[in-house]
N, C-alpha and C positions, 0 to 999 in steps of 0.2 A: 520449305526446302529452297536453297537456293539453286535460281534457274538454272546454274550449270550440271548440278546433282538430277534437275526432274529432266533434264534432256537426255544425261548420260546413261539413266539409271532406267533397266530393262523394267521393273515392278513398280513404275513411278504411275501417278494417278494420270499425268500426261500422258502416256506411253503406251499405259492398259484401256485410253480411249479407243472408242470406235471411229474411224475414217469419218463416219456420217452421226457422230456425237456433239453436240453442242458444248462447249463450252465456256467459262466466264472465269477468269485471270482476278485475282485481288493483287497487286503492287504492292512490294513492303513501304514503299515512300507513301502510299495513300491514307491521312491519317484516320480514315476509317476502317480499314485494315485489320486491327486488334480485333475490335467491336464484332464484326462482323464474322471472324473467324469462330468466336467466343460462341457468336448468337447458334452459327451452323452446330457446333460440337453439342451445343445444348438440345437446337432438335433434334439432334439425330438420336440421342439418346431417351428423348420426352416418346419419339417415333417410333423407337424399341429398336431400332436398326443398331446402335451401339450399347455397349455401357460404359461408365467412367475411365474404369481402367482397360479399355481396349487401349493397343497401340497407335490406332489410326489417330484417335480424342486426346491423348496423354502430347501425341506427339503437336496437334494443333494445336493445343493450348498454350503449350511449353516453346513454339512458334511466335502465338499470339505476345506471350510473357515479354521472348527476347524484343517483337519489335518495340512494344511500351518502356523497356528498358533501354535498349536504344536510341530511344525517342526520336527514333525516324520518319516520324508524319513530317510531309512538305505540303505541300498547296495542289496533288494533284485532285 
């Protein structure tokens, strides 16, 4: 999602944190990024918390897709 969508967007995974939630940002320019997205959609699924075709997994991967496609890794 890009950051202007998860800021603006009331049901965004930003949004529906908690005040006192931790969280950890992936960068589309970070060329680990893909990989990484890839790996979470895959536990979560291995976890039993998703399956393939949720929304949540369809929509990361299809995320993960466009930044490989774009081939937007830089050097962060």
């Amino acid at each position: 999602m890009l950051k202007r969508e998860e800021l603006t967007s009331r049901n965004s995974c930003l949004n529906r944190a908690a005040d006192d939630e931790y969280l950890f940002v992936l960068r589309g320019h970070d060329i680990a990024t893909p990989a990484t997205i890839r790996f979470w959609a895959a536990e979560r699924i291995r976890i039993g918390k998703n399956k393939p075709t949720d929304d949540q997994i369809v929509s990361a991967v299809r995320d993960a897709d466009m930044l490989d496609r774009e081939n937007r890794g830089g050097d962060l």
